[in-house]
Each structure stands twice: as C-alpha cells, then as structure tokens.
Steps between C-alpha positions, in 0.01 A plus 500: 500500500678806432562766739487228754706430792768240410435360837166389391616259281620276813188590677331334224296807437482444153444138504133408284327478906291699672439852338571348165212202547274798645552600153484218322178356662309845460601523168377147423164552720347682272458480127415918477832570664698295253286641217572883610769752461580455868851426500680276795695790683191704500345180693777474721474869603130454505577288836828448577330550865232202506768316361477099369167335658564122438305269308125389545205680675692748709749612235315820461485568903836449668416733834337886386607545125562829403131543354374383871758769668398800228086399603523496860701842464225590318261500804810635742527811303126566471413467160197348617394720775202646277289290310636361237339660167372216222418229732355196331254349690494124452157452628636257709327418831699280760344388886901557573809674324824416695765668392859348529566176375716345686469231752261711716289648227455110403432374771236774584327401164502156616336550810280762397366225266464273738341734741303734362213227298430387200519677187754790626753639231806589613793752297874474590715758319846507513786725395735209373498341189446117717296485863710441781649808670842435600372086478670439147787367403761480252565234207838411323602220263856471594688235250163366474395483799208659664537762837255632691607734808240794683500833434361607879270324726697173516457241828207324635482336817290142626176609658326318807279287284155607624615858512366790269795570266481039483202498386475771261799348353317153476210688341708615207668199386830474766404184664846440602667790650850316466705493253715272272866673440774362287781257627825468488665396224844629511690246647601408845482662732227671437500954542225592756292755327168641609179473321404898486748794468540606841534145679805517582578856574340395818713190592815627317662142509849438451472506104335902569786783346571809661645726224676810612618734195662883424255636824706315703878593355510148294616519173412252387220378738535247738257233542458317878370170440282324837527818639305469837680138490834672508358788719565736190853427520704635197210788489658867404317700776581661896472204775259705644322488220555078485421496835122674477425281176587199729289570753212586281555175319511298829220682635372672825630389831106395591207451232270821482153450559321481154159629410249210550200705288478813341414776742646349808723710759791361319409577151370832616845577671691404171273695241643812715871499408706423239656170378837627526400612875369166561835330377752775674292391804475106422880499408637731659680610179552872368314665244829513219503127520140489444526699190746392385447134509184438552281759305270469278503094562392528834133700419524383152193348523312829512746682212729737713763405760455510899526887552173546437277208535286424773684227652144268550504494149827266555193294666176558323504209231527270795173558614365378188626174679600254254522158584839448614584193309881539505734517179177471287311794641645705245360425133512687172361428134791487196388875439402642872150552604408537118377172575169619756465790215474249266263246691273815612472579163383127360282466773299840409532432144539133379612593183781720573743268516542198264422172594395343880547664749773333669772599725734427141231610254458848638857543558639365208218569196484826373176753562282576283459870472173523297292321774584752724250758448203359301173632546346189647681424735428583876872612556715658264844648529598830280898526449625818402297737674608753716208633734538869558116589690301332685221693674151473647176620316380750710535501890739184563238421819205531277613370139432140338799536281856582380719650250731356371725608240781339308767539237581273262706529192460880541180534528281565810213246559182496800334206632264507806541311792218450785803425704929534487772393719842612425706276519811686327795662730449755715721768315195512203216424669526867698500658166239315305197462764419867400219535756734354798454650855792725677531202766551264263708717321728552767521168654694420114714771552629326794598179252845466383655323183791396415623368165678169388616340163575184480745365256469153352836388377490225251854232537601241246634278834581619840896290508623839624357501814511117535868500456521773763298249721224707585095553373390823679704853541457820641678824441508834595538749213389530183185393329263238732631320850459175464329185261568137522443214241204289595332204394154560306190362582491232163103598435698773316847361348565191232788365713404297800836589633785801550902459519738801397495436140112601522387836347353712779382797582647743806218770659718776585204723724567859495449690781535869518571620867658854643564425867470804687249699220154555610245219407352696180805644363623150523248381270488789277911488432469135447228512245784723356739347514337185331294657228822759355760156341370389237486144430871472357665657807341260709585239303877652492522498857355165571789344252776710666392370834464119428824552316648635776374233767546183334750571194758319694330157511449521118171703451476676182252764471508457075458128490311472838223677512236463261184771611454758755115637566463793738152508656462893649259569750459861622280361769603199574488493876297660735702620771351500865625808730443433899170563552358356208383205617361657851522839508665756665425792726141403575432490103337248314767258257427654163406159343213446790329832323483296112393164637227579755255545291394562105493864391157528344533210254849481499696254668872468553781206469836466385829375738521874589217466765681214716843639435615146441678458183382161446206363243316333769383821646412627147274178512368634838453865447298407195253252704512779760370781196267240321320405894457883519376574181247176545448575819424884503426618144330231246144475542377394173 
C-alpha cells in the first residue's frame, strides 16, 4: 500500500484479512454494488470504522456500526425533539410495541404473549440490522473451519431447577442447562482450559501469564509464568507492591460477611462505598496498587474499574443465586448468550429460524429474516429501526394509546400502540419518551454508562502460547487485560475436540476506565476514546501487541492471524455509583422510581433497572414490566 508504514508489512497489515475481507464480502453481498461506479477505496473509507463483520447472519452487526452510532446521535443531538415533518403512518395497530430488541425486549414479547390473552399483537423494533442487543456473536471460516465467539453478553449460569430463570429456560427449548464442550485432543498431557472466556482469570492456575511490558521499564516485556505459584517471582515491580498483590491474592485474614439477599444490612452497607474502599479495607492494600493492578478487572463486570462502583455491585449477581454446581456452574453457547436471543426468537416466531427448534438447530441453522415481520403473525420483529418518540395521546393518566414513531431507511414511520415498554438502554429512552415526567427524568440522570469493544481475534493455531506453556494471560498496558483460549461448547463447532494446532478465536474485552475522573466524565472520555480509531488503528495496535507478547515463542502476526472483528458499544455497561442500589441521603435509588409502577401505559425494562449486567435480570425486568402492564393497564 503506498504511503504506508514499512512496519506494517510485518504486522501483516496488508495481508488479504480483516479490512480487506470487510471489503471483499460487501463487495460480493450485493449485486448493485458490484454493478455501480462505487469503487473499493471509496468502500473502505465508507467504513473503515465498522470494520470486517464476519460471515453469516451477524456479518452486518458486529457491536453499533457506524449507521447505528450516526442514528442514536441523531436523537442525542435533538434532531427529533419536534415532530418529525412527513410522518408515514403505517396504520398499524399493536396491543404492545416494545422497543429494544435484545434479550429483554424478547423476552417481554414473549411474556406479554403469554400473558396478556389470546389474539394480542405484539411489535419489537430494533436499531440493529439482527435482534439481540449485545447477545450476537461473531462467525469466521478460518482454513475452513467454522468460529463462533460473542460479541457482549457472554456466560450463563445452572439455575435451581424449579426456579424462575429454570423454567423459563425449559419453556423455550433449553431443556438441559449444561453443556457439551470440546475435548482434548492434543496429546498428553492434556492443557487445562476453561469453557467461557473468563474461567480462568478467576483461578489463574499455574499455566495463567502475567505479562509485564514498556510500563514497567521492560524492553522487551517480561512474561511471569504460574505467577501466584511462584509468588510473582521474576515480576518487574516494588516488593511493596508484590507484597499487596500477595495478600490480595491469598485473601483477607477472616472471610467478610456476604450479603445473604438483596436489601439486607450487609448489602445496604456495601451499596454505600466504593469497591476500591471495600478492597483497601478487605486487603489492607493502598489505592496505587489497586489501580494499578487491579483496575478495570476488578468492577469489570459493571464496565469501569473500582473507583467508582458501588462495591455491592461486586455482590449483586449473587443474589440471583445460581445453583452452585461447582466447575459446571458456569456455561456459555459457541457464540455467547446469542443462543437465549436466538431461542426467544423461535419460540415467538416458529419460522424465524430454520428447521426444529433444537438446542443445535437454532444455534447452528441460519434465520430466516422474511418471517420476521409478516402481517399475520402475532409477534413480529422490525430490524433497522431506530425509535426516536414515543408519547401518550393526550393526558398519559387518561389516554388508551401511544405514539410511536420510527425511522427506517430514512424515512420516519407511526404505529399505535395501546401499550409500550421500553426495553432499550437507559441513555435513549430519556430522550425518546417525549411526554416523560421530571422524576423520571431525573432518576436517569442519575444512570451511568460506560463503553466497551470487544475484539474477536481470529488464529490459524494457538502453538505460541502452547509452547510458552500457558492458555490464559493478563497484562497491563495496551489494548484489553486479559483473554484465554477455551474449549467451545460443540452444539456450535465441527470438531468434537481442541489441541494447539486448532484455529481459535481470542476475546480481547475492552474496557475503558480513568481511575480518579468523576463517574460521567469517565464514560464520556471513554466513548471517546473508542469511537475516534478507526478500524485500521485498532487493528494496528492489536498486531503490535500480540507481536510484542508472544513473538518470541514463534507467533507471527502475518501468517497467524487470520480475522479481527471489533464489536463497539458506547453503552455497553451500566455503571452503578453507591447509592444506586439503596439510596443515599434519605432519597429513593433512582431505579425504584422506573420500576414501581407503569407511567400511564408505559412500562419499563431493560438490565438498567436492576443494575446487574447480566441477561437474567433482562429476563426479569421484562416479566416485572409485562405483570405491570397486565396487571394495571390492559382492560380490553
């Protein structure tokens, strides 16, 4: 490529990969394109941003595309404060619209379904080109073989079987909560490796890699192999520094009480400080060694690291109580939770998905995107469309009905609802529910987001890190913290089995944290930060850095790698403050204020409401909205 950097040539940057098969597959996708005047560097500067999407039905949605960024800006810089002029009503009448498609916005079509009688229509529209939310996933062919990894929402957990979240899994087709992975097959002895990406972060066992690069002085980096196995000897940092990590890793002299149900004295205590107060206090270990080390993994599970989190949200999954059914609790389908998107979907519309609806069917066969939104049937899904108002007729106590307007393809469609829920994020719904209330209004302002991308990086054959004797690794600068190989559930893979000569693909999860910033400006600089590289500096820098890491045991970023797909989400996480969950200073917890009740015949769901990043409560938040609505509202 000319004007390029020479270095780029080792980096593989201009290898026929990633970018170039973005290319490649749009320009075979469609028959205008190739028939136009459209030449392929204008397509690559169309969207050198979105960036290669993979093969099969989510090759058009890898995390917000650039066309799902420029729309929800759209509604952030009030283009659709005033009605829209040349609105084209559909004539459409539904008993609900839900808008947000993704694994609550399902869900709550499913209930409401189930709920709400016989003969109900229900509308879901969604802003991506596939359902899902952040449930999808990615697809490669690598040396023909077929990939799946997640592009968000990833791990499921075992349920107590005659539990809610058990049955309503049983109810759409997931009789058998655990999974099959793939074995083995690389020779003795066999390379423990986890079955999700985040297994072993956890347990960091003695084939876990510490890598410590040019933050630390090391030119070039040193990895420490078994690192709490050697008490991080050979690490490049202070001994004060060794000795805090130690006694974090061994952990406290006596076992904190934990929260035994949400709301208790415990629970109520922790939603009042910070994580990285709670840990200082656990640990007894400083602040530096917190953020240095330990941020944004420890309070990555709600996007930003410990500075700022409420430190019960360290403890709020767990009172979703999961069966605790040891190394199996954890589970995860080939391509994340795409899978209970998927099954959702079949089980509101039969013919969504080819073939039966099996645990393999749905995951493997591909869906059928005309049966989505045919006019007989009682549930239909509507890709593409980007709600922008949604407001009562008349007095929201009084009125029978709601607004709701849509664009699609640039144009700006009504249907009528007798009911909504939203079921989107919190960061649109406060702009589109035109007739909201000032409470409501400022109960959002008090919810936080945070962004993450995750990068799906395509291999040929992990040897590298095999050679080097380990499976998982952590680091500390750079792009990411951590990823591990892992074995894949085999509903989703054509091998039965995984050894190092195995294509795979590494999740590197993105996590954009400030420590010390304010809990908005975090947020707002990381949405920055993420949204300003374009696709090929992102790809540069992941290449540099697995070039750097693992050069010396033979990796070679040209030959090596055959995809990357970033997933971006501006949103990605909400991020709990202390007092979210409880309250503070003798106010209400800003989520209690949306769920109470429906406002007129609006009813509200999404993760955002629990402040649990995790898809069962977007499967409880949207029974929670349908019971209202049902409940409250429908009387005909």
């Amino acid at each position: 490529m000319p004007g390029s950097d020479p270095h780029d040539k080792t980096l593989g940057m201009n290898e026929r990969i990633s970018r170039r098969d973005f290319l490649n597959s749009t320009l075979l996708a469609s028959g205008a394109l190739l028939m136009s005047s459209v030449s392929p560097a204008q397509v690559m500067a169309q969207d050198d941003w979105t960036g290669y999407g993979g093969v099969g039905d989510y090759s058009k949605s890898n995390g917000n595309t650039q066309a799902v960024l420029d729309a929800g800006h759209r509604i952030r810089d009030g283009e659709f404060d005033d009605f829209p002029k040349n609105v084209i009503d559909t004539g459409e009448i539904f008993d609900c619209v839900i808008v947000g498609g993704g694994i609550s916005g399902l869900a709550a079509a499913l209930f409401f379904l189930r709920q709400a009688g016989n003969h109900r229509k229900v509308l879901v529209l969604d802003n991506h080109p596939i359902f899902g939310g952040e449930a999808k996933r990615n697809e490669f062919v690598v040396d023909g073989h077929r990939l799946i990894a997640h592009q968000g929402s990833a791990v499921f957990f075992v349920q107590y079987p005659h539990s809610f979240i058990a049955r309503f899994y049983e109810s759409i087709g997931m009789k058998t909560p655990k999974l099959e992975y793939q074995r083995w097959g690389g020779g003795s002895p066999p390379m423990p490796l986890g079955h999700t990406p985040y297994e072993l972060l956890g347990t960091e066992p003695a084939t876990y890699g510490l890598y410590f690069g040019a933050k630390f002085g090391q030119r070039p980096g040193v990895w420490v192999i078994d690192p709490w196995g050697k008490n991080l000897e050979g690490a490049p940092i202070s001994e004060s520094a060794r000795t805090e990590l130690l006694k974090w890793r061994n952990g406290p002299a006596q076992e904190d009480k934990r929260p035994q149900y949400h709301g208790d004295e415990i629970s109520r205590h922790l939603d009042a400080i910070t994580i990285e107060e709670n840990l200082m206090r656990r640990y007894g270990i400083s602040r530096e060694t917190i953020r240095t080390f330990l941020s944004p993994v420890e309070g990555g599970g709600s996007g930003l690291g410990p500075d700022v989190l409420s430190a019960y949200a360290d403890y709020a999954a767990d009172m979703l109580h999961p069966l605790d059914a040891g190394d199996d609790s954890d589970q995860m389908f080939p391509g994340g939770n795409t899978g209970f998107a998927r099954l959702i979907t079949k089980s509101l519309i039969p013919d969504s998905i080819q073939g039966p609806h099996t645990f393999e069917a749905v995951c493997r066969n591909r869906v059928n995107f005309a049966a989505l939104d045919r006019a007989d049937s009682p549930a239909r899904i509507r890709l593409n469309s980007t709600a922008v108002w949604v407001k009562h007729y008349g007095d929201p106590q009084k009125s029978r009905s709601v607004s709701v307007l849509y664009v699609r393809d640039g144009r700006v469609y009504r249907v009528k609802a007798r009911t909504a829920i939203m079921a989107g994020g919190c960061w649109t719904t406060k702009h589109i529910v035109r007739d909201l209330p000032q409470t409501h209004r400022d109960a959002y302002e008090q919810f936080y987001r945070s962004p993450c991308m995750m990068a799906n990086v395509a291999l040929r054959n992990w040897r590298f890190v095999h050679k080097m004797g380990i499976s998982g690794f952590r680091w500390f600068e750079g792009i990411g913290n951590y990823t591990e190989v892992r074995r894949t559930a085999t509903i989703g893979v054509d091998s039965p089995t995984i050894s190092p000569d195995s294509p795979v693909v590494l999740n590197l999860k993105v996590l954009y944290s400030y420590p010390g910033m304010p809990i908005a400006d975090q947020g707002h600089c990381g949405r920055a930060e993420m949204i300003t590289a374009s696709f090929r500096d992102y790809e540069r820098q992941i290449r540099q850095q697995f070039t750097d890491m693992f050069a010396p045991a033979g990796f070679d970023a040209r030959r090596d790698i055959a995809g990357i797909i970033l997933n971006r989400w501006g949103h990605a996480y909400l991020n709990p403050q202390p007092g979210f969950f409880f309250g503070r200073d003798g106010k209400p917890a800003p989520p209690e204020i949306l769920r109470a009740a429906p406002f007129g015949r609006i009813a509200f769901a999404n993760t955002d409401l629990a402040g649990i990043m995790d898809h069962r409560s977007s499967i409880l938040e949207a029974q929670r909205a349908v019971g209202q609505l049902v409940d409250q509202v429908l009387t005909d």
